[in-house]
N, CA, C and O atoms as a printed pandas DataFrame, in Angstrom:
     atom_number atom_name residue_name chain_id  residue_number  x_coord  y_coord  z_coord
0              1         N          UNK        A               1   10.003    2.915    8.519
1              2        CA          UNK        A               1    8.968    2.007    8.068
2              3         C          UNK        A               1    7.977    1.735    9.197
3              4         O          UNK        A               1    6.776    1.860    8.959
4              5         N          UNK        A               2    8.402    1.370   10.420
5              6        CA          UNK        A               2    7.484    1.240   11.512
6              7         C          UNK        A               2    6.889    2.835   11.829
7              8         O          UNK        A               2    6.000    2.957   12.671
8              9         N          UNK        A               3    7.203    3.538   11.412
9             10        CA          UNK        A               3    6.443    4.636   11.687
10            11         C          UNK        A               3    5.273    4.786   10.965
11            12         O          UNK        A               3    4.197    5.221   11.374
12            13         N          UNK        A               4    5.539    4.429    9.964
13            14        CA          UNK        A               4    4.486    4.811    8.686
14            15         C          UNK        A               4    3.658    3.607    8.990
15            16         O          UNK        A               4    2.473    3.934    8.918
16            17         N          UNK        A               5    3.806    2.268    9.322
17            18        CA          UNK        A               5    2.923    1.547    9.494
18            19         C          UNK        A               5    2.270    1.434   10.640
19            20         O          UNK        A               5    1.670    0.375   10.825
20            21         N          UNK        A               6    2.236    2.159   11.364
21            22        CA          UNK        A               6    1.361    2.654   12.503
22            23         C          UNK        A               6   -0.058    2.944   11.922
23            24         O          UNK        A               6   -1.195    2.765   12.361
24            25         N          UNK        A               7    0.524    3.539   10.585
25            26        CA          UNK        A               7   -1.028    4.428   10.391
26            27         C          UNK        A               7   -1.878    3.409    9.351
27            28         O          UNK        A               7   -3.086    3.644    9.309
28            29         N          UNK        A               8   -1.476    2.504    8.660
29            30        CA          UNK        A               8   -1.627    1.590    8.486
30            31         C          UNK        A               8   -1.846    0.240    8.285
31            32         O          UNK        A               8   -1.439   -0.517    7.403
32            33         N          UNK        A               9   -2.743    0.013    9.499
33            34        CA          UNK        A               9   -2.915   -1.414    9.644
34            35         C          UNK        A               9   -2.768   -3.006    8.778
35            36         O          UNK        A               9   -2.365   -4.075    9.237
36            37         N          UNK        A              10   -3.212   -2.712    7.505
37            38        CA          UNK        A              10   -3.196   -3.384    6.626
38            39         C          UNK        A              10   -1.562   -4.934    6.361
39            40         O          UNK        A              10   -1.359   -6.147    6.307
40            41         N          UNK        A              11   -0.683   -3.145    6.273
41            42        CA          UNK        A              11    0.894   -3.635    6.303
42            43         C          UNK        A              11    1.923   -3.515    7.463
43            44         O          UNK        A              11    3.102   -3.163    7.450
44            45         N          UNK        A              12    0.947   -3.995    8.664
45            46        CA          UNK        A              12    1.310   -4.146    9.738
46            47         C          UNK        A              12    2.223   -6.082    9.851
47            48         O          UNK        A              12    3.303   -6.418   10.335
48            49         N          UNK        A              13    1.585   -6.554    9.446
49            50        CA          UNK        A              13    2.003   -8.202    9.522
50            51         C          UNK        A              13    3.322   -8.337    8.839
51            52         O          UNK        A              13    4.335   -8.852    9.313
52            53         N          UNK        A              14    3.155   -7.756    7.558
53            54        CA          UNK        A              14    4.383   -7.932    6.635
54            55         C          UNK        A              14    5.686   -7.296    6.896
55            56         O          UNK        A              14    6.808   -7.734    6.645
56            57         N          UNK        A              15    5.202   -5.750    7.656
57            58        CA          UNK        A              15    6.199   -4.733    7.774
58            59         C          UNK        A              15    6.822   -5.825    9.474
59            60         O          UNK        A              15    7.956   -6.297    9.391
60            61         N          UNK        A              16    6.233   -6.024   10.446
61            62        CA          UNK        A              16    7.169   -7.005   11.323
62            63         C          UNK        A              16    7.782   -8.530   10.839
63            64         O          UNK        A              16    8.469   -9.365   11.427
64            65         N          UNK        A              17    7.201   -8.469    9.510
65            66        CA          UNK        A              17    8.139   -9.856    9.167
66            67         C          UNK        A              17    9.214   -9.267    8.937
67            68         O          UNK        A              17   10.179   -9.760    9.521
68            69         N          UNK        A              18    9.427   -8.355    8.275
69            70        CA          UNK        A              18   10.464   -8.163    7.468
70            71         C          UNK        A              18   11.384   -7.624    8.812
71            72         O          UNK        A              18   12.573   -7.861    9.028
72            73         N          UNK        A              19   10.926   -7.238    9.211
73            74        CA          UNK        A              19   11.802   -6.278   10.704
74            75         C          UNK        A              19   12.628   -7.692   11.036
75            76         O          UNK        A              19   13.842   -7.891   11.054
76            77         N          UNK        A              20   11.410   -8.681   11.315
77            78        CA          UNK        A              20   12.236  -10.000   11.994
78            79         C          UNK        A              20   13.014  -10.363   10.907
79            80         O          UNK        A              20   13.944  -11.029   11.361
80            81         N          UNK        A              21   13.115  -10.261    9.633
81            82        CA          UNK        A              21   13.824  -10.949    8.533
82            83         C          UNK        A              21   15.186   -9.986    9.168
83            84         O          UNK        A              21   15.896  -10.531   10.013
84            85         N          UNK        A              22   15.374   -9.162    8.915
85            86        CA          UNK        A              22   16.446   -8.144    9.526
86            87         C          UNK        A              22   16.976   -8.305   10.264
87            88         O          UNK        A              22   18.180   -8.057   10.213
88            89         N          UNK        A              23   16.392   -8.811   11.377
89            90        CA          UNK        A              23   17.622   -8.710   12.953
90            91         C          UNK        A              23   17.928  -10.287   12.468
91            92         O          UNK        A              23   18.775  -10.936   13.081
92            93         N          UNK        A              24   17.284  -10.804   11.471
93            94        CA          UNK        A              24   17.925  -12.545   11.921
94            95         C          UNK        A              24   19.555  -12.471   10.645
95            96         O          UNK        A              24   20.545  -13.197   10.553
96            97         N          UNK        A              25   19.242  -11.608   10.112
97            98        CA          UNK        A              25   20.423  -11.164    8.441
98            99         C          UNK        A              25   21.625  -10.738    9.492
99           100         O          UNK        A              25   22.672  -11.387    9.502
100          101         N          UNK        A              26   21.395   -9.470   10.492
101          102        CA          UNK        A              26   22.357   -8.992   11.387
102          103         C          UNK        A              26   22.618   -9.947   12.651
103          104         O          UNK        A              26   23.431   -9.647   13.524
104          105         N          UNK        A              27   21.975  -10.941   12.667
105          106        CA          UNK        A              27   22.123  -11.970   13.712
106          107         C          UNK        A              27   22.204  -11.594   15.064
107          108         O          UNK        A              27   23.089  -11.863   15.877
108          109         N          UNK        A              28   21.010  -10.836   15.230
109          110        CA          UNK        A              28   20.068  -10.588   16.618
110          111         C          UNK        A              28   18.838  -11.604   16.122
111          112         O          UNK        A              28   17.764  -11.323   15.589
112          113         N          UNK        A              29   19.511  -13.126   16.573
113          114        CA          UNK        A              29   18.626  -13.748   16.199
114          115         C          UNK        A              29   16.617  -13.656   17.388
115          116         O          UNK        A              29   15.475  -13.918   17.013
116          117         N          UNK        A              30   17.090  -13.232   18.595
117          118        CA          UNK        A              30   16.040  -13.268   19.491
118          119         C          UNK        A              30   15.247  -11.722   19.247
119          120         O          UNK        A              30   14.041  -11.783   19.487
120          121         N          UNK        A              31   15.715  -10.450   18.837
121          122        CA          UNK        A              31   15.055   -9.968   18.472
122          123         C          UNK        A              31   14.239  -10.342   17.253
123          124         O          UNK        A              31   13.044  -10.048   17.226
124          125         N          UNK        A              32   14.852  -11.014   16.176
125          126        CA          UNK        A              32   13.672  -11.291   14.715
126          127         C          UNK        A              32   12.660  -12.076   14.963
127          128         O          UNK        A              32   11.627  -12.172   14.300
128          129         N          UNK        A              33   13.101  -12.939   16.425
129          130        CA          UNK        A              33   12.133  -13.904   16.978
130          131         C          UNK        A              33   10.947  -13.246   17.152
131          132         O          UNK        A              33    9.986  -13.500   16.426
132          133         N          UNK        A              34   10.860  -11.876   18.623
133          134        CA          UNK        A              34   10.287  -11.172   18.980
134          135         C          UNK        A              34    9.379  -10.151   17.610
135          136         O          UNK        A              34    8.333   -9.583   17.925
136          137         N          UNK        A              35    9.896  -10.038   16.234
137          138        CA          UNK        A              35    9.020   -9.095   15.381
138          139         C          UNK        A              35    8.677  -10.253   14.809
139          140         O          UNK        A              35    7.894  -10.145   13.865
140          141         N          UNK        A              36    8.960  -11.116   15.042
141          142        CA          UNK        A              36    7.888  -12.401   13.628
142          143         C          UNK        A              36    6.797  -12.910   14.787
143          144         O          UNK        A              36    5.695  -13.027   14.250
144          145         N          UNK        A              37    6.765  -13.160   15.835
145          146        CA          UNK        A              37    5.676  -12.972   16.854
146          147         C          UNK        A              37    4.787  -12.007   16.864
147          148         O          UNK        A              37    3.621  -12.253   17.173
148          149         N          UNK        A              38    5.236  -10.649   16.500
149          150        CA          UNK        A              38    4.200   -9.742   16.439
150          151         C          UNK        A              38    3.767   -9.597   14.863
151          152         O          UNK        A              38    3.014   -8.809   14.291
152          153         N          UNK        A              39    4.400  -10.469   14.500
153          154        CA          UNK        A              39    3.764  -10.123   12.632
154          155         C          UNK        A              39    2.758  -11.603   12.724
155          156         O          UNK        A              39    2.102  -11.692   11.686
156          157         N          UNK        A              40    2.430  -12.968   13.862
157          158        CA          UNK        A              40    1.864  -13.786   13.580
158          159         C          UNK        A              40    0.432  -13.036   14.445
159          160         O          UNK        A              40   -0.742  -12.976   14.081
160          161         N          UNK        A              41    1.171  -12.467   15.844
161          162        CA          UNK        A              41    0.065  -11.960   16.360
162          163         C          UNK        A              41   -1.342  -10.764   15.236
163          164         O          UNK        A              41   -2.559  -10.666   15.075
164          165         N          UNK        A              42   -0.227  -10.215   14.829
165          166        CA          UNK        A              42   -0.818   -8.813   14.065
166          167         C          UNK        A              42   -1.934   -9.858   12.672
167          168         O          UNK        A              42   -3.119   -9.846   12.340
168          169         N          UNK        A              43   -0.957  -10.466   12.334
169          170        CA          UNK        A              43   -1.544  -11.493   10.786
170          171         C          UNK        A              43   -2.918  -11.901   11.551
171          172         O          UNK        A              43   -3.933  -12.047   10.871
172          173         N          UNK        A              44   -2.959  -12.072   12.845
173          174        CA          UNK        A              44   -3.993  -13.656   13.134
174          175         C          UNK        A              44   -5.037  -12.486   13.373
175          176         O          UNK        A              44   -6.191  -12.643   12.976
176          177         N          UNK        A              45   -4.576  -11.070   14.149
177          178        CA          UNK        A              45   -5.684   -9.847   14.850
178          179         C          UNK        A              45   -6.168   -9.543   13.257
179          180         O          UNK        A              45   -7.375   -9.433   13.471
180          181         N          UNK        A              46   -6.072   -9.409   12.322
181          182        CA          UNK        A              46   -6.299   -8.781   10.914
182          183         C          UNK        A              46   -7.074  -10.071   10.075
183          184         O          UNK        A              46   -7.787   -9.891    9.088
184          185         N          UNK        A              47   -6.847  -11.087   10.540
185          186        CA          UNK        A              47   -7.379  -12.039    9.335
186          187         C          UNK        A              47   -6.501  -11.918    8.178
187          188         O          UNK        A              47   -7.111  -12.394    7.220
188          189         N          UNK        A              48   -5.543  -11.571    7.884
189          190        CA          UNK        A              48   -4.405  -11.351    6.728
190          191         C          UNK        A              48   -3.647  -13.056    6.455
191          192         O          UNK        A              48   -2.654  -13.621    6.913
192          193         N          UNK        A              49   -4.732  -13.435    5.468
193          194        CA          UNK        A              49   -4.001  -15.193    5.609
194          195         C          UNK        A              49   -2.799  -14.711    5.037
195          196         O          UNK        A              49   -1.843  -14.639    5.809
196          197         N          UNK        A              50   -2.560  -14.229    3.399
197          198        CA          UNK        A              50   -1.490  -14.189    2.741
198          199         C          UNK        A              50   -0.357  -13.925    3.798
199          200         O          UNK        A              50    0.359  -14.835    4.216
200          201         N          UNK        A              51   -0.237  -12.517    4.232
201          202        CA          UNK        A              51    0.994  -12.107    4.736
202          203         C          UNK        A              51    1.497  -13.033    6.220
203          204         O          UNK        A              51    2.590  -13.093    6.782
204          205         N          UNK        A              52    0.150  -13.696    6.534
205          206        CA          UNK        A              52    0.158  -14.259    8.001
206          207         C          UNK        A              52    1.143  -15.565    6.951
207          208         O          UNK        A              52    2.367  -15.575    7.084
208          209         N          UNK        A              53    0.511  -16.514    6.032
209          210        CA          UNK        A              53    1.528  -17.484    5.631
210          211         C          UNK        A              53    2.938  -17.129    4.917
211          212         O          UNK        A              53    3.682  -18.040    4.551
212          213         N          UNK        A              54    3.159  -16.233    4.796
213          214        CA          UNK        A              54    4.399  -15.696    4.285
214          215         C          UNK        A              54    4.936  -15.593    5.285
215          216         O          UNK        A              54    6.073  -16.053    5.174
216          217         N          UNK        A              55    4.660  -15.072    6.650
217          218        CA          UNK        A              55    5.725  -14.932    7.983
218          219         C          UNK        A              55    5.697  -16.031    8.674
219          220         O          UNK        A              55    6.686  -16.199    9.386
220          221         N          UNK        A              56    4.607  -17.129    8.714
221          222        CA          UNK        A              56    4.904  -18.702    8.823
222          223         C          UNK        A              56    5.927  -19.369    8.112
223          224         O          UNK        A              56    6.618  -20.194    8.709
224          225         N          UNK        A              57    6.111  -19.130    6.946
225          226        CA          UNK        A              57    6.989  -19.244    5.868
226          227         C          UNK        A              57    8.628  -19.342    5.908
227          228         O          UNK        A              57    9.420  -20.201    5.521
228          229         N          UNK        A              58    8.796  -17.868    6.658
229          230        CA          UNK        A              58    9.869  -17.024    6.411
230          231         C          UNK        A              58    9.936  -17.460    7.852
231          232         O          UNK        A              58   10.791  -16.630    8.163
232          233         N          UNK        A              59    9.758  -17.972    8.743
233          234        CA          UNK        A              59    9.870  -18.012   10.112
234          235         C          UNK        A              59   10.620  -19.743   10.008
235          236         O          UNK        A              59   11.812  -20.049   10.047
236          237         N          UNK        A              60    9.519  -20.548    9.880
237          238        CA          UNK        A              60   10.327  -22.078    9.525
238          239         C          UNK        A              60   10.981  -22.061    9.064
239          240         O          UNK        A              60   11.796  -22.798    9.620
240          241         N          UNK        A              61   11.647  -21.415    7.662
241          242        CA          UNK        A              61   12.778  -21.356    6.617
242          243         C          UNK        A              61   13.888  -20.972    7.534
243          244         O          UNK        A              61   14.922  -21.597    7.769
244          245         N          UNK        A              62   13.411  -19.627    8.095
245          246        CA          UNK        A              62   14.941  -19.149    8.974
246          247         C          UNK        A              62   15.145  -19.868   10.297
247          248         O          UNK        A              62   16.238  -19.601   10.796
248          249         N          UNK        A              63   14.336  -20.774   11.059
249          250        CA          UNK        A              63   14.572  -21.568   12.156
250          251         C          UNK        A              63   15.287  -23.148   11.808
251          252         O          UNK        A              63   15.549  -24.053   12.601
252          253         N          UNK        A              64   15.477  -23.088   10.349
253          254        CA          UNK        A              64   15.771  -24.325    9.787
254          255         C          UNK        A              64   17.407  -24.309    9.346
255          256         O          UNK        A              64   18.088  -25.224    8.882
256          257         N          UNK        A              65   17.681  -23.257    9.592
257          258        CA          UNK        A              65   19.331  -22.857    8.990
258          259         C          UNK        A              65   20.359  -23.444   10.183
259          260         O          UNK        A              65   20.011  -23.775   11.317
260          261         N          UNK        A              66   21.582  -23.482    9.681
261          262        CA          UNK        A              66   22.252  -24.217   10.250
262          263         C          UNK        A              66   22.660  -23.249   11.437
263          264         O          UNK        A              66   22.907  -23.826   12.495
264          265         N          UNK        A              67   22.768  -21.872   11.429
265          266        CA          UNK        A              67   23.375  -20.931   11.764
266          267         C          UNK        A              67   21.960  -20.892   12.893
267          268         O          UNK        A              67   22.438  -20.785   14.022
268          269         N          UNK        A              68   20.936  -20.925   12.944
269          270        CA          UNK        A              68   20.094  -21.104   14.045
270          271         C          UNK        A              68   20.520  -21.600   15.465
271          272         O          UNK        A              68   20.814  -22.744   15.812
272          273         N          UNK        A              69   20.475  -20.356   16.253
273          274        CA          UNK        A              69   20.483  -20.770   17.789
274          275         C          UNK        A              69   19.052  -21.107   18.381
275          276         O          UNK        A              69   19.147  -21.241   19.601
276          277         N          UNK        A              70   17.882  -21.272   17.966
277          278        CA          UNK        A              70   16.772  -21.131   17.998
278          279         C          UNK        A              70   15.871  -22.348   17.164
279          280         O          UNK        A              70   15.843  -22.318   15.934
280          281         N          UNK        A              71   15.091  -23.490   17.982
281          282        CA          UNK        A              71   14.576  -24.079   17.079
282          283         C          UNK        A              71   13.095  -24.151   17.106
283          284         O          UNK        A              71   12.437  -24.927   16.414
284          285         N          UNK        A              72   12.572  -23.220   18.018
285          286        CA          UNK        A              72   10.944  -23.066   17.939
286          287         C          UNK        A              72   10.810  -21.818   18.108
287          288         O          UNK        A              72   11.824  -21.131   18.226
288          289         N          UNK        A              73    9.580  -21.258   18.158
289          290        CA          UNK        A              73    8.754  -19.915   18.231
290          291         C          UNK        A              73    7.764  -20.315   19.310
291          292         O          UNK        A              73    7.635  -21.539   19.279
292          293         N          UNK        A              74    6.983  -19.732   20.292
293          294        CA          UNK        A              74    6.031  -19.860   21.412
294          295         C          UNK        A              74    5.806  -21.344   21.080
295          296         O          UNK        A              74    4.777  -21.679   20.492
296          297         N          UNK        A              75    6.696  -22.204   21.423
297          298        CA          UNK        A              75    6.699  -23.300   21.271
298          299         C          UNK        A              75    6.295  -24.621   20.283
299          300         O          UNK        A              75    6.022  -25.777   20.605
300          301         N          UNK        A              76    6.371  -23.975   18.942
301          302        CA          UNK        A              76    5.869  -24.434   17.753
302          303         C          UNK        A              76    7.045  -24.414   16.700
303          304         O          UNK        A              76    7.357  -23.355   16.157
304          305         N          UNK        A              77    7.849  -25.885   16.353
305          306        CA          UNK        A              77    9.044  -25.707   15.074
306          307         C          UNK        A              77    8.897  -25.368   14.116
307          308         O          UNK        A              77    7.792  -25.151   13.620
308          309         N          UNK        A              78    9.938  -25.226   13.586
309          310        CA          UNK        A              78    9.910  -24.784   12.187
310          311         C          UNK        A              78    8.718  -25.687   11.280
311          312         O          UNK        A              78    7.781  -25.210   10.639
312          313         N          UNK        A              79    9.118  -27.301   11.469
313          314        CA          UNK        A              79    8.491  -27.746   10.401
314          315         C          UNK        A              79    6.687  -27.404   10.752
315          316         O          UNK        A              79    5.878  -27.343    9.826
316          317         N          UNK        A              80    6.330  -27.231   12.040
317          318        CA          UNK        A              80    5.191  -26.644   12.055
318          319         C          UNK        A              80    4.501  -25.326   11.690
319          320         O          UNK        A              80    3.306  -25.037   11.629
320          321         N          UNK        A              81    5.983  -24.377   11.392
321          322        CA          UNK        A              81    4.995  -23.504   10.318
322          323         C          UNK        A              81    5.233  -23.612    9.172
323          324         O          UNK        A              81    4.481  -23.120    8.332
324          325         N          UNK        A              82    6.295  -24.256    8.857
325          326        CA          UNK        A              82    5.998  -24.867    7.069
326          327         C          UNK        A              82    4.767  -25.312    6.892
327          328         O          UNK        A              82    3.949  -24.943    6.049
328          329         N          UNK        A              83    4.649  -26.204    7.804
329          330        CA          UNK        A              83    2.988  -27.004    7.357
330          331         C          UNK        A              83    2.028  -25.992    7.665
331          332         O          UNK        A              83    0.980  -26.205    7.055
332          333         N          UNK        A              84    1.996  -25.078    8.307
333          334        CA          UNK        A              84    1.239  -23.876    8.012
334          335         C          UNK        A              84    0.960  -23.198    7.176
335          336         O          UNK        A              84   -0.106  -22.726    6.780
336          337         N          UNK        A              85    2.337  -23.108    6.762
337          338        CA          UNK        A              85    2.597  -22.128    5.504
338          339         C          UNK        A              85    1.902  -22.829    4.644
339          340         O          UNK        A              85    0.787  -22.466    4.268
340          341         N          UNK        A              86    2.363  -23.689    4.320
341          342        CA          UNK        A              86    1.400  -24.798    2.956
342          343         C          UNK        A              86    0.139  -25.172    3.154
343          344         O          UNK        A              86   -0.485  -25.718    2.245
344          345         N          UNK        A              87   -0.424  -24.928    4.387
345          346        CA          UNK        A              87   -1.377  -25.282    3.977
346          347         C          UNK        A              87   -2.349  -23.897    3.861
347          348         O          UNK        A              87   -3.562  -24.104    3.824
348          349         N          UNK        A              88   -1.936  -22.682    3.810
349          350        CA          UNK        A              88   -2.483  -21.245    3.841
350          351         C          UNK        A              88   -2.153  -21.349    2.423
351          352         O          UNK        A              88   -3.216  -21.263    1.808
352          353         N          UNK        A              89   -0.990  -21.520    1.465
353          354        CA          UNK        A              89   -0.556  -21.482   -0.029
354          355         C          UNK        A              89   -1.426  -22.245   -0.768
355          356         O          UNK        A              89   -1.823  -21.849   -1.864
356          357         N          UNK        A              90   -1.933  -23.794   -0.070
357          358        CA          UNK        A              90   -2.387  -24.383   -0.887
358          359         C          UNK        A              90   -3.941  -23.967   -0.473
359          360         O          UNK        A              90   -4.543  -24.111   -1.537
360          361         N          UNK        A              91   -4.768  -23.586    0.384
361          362        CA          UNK        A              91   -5.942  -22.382    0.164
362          363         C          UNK        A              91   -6.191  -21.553   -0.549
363          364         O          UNK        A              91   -7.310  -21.310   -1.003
364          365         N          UNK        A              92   -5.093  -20.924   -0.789
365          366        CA          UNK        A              92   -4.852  -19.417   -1.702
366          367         C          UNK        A              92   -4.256  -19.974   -2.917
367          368         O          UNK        A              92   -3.948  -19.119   -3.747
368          369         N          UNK        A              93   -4.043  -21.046   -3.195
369          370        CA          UNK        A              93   -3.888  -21.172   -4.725
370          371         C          UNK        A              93   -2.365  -20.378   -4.493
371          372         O          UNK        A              93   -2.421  -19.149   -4.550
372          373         N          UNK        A              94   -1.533  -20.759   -4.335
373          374        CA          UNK        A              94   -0.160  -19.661   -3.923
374          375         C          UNK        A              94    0.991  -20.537   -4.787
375          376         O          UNK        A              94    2.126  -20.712   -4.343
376          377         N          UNK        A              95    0.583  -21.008   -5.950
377          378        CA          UNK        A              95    2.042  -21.880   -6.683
378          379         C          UNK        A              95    3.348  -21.271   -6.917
379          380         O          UNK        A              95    3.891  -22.155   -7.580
380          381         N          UNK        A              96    4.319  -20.202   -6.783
381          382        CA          UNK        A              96    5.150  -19.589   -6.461
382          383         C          UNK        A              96    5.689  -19.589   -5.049
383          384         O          UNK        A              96    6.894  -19.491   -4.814
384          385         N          UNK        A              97    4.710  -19.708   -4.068
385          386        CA          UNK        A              97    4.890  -20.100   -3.113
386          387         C          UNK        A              97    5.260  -21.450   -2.469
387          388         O          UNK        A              97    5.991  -21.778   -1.534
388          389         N          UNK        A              98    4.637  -21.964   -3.152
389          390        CA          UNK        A              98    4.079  -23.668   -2.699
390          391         C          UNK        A              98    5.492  -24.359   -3.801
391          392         O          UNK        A              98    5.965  -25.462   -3.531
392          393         N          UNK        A              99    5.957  -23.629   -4.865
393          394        CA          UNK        A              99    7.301  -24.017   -5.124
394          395         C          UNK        A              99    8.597  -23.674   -4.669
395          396         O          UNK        A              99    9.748  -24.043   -4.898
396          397         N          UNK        A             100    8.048  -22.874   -3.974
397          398        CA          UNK        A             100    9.392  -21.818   -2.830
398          399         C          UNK        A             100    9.295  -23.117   -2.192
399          400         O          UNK        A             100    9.759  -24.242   -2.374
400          401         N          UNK        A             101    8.498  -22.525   -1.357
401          402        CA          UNK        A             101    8.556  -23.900    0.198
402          403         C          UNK        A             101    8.898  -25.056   -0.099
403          404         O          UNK        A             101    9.404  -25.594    0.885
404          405         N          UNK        A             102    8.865  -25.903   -1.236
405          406        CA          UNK        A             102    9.038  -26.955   -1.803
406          407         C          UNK        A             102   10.465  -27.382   -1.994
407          408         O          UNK        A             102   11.046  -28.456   -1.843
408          409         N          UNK        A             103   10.809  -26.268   -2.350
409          410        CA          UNK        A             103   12.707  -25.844   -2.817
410          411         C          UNK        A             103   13.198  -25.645   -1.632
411          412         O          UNK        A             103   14.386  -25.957   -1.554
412          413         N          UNK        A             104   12.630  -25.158   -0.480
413          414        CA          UNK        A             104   13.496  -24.987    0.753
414          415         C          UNK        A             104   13.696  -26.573    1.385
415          416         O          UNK        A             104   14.677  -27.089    1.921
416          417         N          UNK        A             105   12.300  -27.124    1.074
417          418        CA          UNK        A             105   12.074  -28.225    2.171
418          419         C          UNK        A             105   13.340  -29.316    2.109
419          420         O          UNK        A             105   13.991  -29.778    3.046
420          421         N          UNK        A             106   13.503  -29.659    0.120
421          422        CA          UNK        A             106   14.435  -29.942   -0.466
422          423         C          UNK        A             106   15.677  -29.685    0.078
423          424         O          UNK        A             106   16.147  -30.597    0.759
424          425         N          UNK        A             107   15.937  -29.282    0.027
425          426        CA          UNK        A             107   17.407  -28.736    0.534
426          427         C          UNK        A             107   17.969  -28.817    1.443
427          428         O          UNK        A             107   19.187  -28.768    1.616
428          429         N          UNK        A             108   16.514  -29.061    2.695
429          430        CA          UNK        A             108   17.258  -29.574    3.687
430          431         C          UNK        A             108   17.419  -30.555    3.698
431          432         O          UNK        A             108   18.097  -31.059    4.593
């Protein structure tokens, strides 16, 4: 997948979320750290709000688990990219989203 998105800029943001979604499932939690950094860097170099608030998203959600050794990113918590996240969802009209995040927030 990282090969192919080399040539592809577009699905550069999404393809390192998911990388980071991965090492945090296999619990290399500091590597998923390191690919959701380059999926905020890549999101912010592209202007890509959607995929940039989806890895804000997916970044607070997974820094919020109990199983977290980790409670910030370049020095910013979880609940600070939730409120990111929501407020990129509630720009984009993102109600699937904005009821995701809603259901996570819940829960905790």
């Amino acid at each position: 997948m990282i090969k192919n998105v080399k040539k592809v800029a577009c699905d550069k943001t999404e393809a390192f979320k998911l990388m980071g979604t991965y090492f945090w499932l296999i619990d290399k939690q500091k590597n998923a750290l390191r690919w959701w950094n380059k999926s905020i860097q890549e999101g912010e170099r592209l202007g890509a709000r959607l995929e940039l608030s989806r890895s804000y998203f997916e970044i607070g959600k997974r820094l919020t688990e109990p199983k977290s050794r980790h409670s910030e990113l370049k020095g910013k918590k979880a609940e600070e990219f939730l409120e990111m996240a929501r407020a990129i969802f509630e720009e984009l009209d993102l109600q699937w989203d904005l009821d995701d995040l809603d259901r996570i927030i819940a829960y905790r």
